[in-house]
Residue frames as qw, qx, qy, qz and C-alpha x, y, z in Angstrom:
[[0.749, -0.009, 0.556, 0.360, -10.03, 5.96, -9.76],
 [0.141, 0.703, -0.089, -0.691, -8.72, 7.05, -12.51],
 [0.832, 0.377, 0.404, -0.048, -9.42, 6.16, -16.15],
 [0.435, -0.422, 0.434, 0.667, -6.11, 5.64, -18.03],
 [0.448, 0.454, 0.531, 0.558, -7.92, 5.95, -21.79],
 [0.125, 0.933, 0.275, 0.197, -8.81, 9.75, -20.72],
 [0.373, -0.813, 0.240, 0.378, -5.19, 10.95, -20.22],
 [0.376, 0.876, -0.257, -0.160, -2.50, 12.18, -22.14],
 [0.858, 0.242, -0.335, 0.304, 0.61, 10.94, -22.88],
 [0.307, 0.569, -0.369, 0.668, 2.07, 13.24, -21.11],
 [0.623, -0.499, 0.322, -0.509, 0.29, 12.73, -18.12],
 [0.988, -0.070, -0.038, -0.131, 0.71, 8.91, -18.41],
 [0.656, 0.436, -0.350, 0.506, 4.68, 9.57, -18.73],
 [0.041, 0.642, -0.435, 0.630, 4.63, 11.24, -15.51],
 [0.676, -0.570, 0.224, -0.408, 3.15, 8.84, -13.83],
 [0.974, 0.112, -0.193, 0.050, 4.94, 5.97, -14.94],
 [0.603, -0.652, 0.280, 0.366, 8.07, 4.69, -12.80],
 [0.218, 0.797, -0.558, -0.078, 11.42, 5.52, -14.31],
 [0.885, 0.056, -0.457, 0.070, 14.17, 2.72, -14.95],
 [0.126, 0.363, -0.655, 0.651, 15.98, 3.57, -11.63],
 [0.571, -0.171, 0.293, -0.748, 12.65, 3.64, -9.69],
 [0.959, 0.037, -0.144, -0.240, 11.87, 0.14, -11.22],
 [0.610, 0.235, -0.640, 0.405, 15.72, -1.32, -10.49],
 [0.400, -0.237, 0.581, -0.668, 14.90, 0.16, -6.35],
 [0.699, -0.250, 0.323, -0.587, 12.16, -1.81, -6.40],
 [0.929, 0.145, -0.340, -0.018, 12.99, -5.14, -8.05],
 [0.419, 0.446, -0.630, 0.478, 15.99, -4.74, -5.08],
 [0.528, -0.267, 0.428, -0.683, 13.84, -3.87, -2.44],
 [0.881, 0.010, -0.185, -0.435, 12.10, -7.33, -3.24],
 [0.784, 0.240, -0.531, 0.215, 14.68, -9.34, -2.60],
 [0.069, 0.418, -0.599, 0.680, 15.68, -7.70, 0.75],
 [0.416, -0.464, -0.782, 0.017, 14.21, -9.54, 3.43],
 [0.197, -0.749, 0.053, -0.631, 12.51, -7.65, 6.13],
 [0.504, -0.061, -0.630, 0.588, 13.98, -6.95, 9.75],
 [0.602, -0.716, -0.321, -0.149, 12.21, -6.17, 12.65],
 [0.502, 0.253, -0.406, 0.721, 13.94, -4.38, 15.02],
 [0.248, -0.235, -0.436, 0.832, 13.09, -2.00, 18.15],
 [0.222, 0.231, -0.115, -0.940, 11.43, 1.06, 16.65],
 [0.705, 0.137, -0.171, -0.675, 9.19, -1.74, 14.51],
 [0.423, -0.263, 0.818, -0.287, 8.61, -5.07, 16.17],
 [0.436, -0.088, -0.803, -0.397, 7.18, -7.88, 14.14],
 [0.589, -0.214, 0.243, -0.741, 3.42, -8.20, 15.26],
 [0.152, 0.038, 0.902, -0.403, 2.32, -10.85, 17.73],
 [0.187, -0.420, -0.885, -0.077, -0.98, -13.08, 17.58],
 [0.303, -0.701, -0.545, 0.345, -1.94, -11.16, 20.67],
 [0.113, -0.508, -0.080, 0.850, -1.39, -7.80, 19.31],
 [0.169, -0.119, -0.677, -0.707, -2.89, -8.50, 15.71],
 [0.324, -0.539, -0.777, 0.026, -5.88, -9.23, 17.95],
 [0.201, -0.656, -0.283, 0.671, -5.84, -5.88, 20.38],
 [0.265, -0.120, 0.234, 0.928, -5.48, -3.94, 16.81],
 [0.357, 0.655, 0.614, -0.258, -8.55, -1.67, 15.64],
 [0.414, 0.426, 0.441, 0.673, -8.78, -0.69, 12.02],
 [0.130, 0.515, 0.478, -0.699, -9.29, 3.41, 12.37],
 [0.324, 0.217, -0.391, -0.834, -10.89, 3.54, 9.20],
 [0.706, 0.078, 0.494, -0.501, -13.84, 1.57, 8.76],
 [0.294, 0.102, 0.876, 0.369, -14.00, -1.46, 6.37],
 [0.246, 0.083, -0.371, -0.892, -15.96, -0.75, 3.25],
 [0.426, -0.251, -0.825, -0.274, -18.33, -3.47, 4.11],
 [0.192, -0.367, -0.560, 0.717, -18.67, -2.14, 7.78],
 [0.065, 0.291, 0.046, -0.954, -19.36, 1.51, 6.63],
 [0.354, -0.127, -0.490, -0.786, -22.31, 0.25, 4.15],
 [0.371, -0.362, -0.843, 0.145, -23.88, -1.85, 6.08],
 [0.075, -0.236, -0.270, 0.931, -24.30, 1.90, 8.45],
 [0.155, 0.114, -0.370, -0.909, -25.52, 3.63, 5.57],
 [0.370, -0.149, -0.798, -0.452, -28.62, 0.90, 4.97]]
């Protein structure tokens, strides 16, 4: 993480979205989302069959102990 009181301005200006970058996304919100071929809208029975391949942070400590 990073701690925004130990950067610059200048670093904090590059990260920050532009007003174009903020009008995309306040558009993108509004668009609904379509499912389609290439990316089906997951099923009960496939949210079930799915395995995470990173471990949950609770998983992975639990290991560690």
């Amino acid at each position: 993480m990073v701690n925004i009181d130990n950067m610059t301005d200048e670093m904090k200006k590059e990260l920050a979205f532009t007003k174009e970058e903020l009008d995309e996304l306040a558009r993108a919100r509004t668009m609904p989302i379509i499912f389609d071929e290439d990316c089906p809208e997951t099923t009960p029975e496939k949210a079930i069959k799915f395995k995470r391949i990173n471990p949950s942070r609770q998983a992975a400590n639990s290991t560690l102990a």
